[in-house]
C-alpha positions in Angstrom: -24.1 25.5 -29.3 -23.7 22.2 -31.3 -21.0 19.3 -31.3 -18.6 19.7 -34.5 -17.0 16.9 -35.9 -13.8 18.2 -35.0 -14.7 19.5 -31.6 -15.8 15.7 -31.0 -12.8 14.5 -32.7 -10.3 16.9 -30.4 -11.8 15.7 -27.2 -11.9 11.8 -28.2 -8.0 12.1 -28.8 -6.9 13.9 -25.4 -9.1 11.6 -23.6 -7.3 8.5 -25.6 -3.9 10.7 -25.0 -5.1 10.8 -21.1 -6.1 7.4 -20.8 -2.9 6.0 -21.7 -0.8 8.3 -19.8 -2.7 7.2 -16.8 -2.2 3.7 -17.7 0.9 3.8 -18.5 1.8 5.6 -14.9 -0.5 2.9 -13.1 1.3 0.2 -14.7 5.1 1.6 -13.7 3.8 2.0 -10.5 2.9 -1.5 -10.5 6.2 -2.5 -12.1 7.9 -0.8 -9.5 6.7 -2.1 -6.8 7.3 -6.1 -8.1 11.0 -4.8 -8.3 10.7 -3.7 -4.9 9.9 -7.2 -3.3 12.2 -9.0 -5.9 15.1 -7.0 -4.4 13.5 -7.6 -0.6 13.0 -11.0 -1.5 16.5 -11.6 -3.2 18.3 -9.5 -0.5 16.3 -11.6 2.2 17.1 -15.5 0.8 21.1 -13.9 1.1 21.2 -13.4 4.6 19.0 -16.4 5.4 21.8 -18.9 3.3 24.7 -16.6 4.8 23.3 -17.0 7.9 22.3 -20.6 7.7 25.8 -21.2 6.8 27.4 -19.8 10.0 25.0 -21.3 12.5 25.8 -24.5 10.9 29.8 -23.8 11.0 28.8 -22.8 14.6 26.7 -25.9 15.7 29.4 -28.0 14.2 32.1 -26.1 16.5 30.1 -26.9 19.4 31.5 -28.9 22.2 28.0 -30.2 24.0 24.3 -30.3 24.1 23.9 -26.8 26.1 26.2 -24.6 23.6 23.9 -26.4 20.7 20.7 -25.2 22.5 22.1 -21.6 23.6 23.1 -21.6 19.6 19.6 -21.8 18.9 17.8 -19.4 21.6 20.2 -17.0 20.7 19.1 -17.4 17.1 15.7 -17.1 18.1 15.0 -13.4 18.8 16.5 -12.3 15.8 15.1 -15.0 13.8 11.7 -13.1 15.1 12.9 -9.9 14.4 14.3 -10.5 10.6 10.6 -11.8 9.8 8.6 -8.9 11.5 11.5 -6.4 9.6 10.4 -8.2 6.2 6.8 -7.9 7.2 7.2 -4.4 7.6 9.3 -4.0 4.3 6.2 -5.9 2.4 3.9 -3.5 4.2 5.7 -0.6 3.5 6.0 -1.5 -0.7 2.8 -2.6 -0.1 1.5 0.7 1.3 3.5 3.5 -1.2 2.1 1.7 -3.8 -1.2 2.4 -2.6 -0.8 5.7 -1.9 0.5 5.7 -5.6 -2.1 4.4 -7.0 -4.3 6.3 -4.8 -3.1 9.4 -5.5 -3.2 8.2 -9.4 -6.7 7.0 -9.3 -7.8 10.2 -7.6 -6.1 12.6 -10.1 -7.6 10.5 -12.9 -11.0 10.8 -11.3 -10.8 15.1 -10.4 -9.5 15.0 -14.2 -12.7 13.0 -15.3 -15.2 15.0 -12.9 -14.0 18.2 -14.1 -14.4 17.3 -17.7 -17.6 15.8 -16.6 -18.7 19.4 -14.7 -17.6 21.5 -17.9 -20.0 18.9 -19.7 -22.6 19.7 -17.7 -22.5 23.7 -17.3 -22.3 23.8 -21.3 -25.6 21.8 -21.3 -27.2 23.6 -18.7 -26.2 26.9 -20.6 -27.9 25.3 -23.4 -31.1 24.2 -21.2 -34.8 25.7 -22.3 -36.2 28.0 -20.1 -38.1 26.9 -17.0 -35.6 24.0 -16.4 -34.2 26.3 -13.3 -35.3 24.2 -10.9 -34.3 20.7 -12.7 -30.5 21.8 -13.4 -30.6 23.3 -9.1 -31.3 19.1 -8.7 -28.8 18.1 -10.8 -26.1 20.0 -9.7 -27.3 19.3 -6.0 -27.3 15.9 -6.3 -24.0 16.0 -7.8 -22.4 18.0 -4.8 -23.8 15.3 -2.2 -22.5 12.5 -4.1 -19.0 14.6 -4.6 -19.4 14.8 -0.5 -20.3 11.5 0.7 -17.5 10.1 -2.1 -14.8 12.8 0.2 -16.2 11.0 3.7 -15.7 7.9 2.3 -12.5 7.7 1.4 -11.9 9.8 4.4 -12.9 7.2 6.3 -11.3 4.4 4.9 -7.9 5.8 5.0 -8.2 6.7 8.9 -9.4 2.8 9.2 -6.4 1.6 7.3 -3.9 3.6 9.6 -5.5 2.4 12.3 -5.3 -1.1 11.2 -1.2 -0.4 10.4 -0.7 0.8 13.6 -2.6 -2.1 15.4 -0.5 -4.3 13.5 3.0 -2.6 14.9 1.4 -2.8 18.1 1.2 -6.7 17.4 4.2 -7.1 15.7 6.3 -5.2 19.0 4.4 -7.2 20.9 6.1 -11.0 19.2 8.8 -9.6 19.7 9.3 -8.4 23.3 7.6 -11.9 24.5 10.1 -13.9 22.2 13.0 -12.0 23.5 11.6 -12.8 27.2 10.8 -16.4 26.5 14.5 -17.1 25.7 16.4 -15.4 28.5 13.9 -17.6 30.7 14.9 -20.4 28.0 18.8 -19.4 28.5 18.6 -19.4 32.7 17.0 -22.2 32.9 20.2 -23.9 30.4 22.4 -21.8 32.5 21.3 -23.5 35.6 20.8 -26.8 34.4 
């Protein structure tokens, strides 16, 4: 079987057509996830003026030294808190768009190696006789690399989740030794 003209012009245009499509999905996803931390971002530099605005309405209101210092532990946790919560948010943009991409760059790449596969059965159809054992090779050489490709991104994913959930740990962690560190903070102004 031989290459026409038009057979090589048909496949040159769907894998242009496919090419872009992929693009173009790869760079909405992209898009999509800059909008996400604008809006994060945006939403976050509100509450931090709002909220700069009424602890300084509240320091001014303050009679003495202790209510100015119990102003700021009790801003403290949740100071904490509202930067581990927009940690989290970046990580969780962060991480969809990943698995978009992922999931993207993997459907692009099954698209690719099944084009690729068809390529190679027509030419092994087309192989002289003899050439048994070379095409066996081939296509076993193929099915390792198609295997040790699977366990590696197998393996990457489980140490990525396992790096997120080492970070919660962390991030729970700040938190529960902030909140303790100011109610020892807040006795000790409480007795003094």
């Amino acid at each position: 079987m031989s290459v026409t003209p038009e057979k090589f012009a048909a496949a040159a245009k769907t894998n242009v057509e496919a090419s872009l499509s992929s693009a173009s999905a790869f760079v909405a996803t992209v898009f999509t996830a800059v909008e996400r931390v604008s809006t994060l971002n945006l939403a976050t530099a509100r509450t931090a003026f709002d909220e700069s605005v009424a602890f300084s309405k509240a320091v001014l209101a303050a009679k003495d030294p202790q209510a100015i210092a119990a102003l700021n532990l009790a801003a403290l946790t949740p100071s904490v808190e509202k930067s581990i919560a927009y940690g989290r948010s970046l990580s969780v943009i962060g991480t969809d768009t990943k698995e978009e991409l992922t999931k993207l760059v993997e459907a692009e790449a099954a698209v690719m190696g099944k084009n690729f596969d068809a390529s190679l059965e027509e030419l092994f159809k087309n192989a002289p006789a003899g050439s048994e054992a070379a095409v066996k090779a081939v296509k076993t050489a193929l099915a390792n690399a198609s295997n040790a490709y699977e366990g590696a991104t197998k393996a990457v994913k489980q140490v990525a989740a396992a790096a997120q959930a080492n970070v919660e740990k962390a991030a729970e962690a700040a938190v529960q030794n902030v909140e303790k560190g100011a109610k020892a903070a807040a006795s000790a102004l409480k007795v003094a």
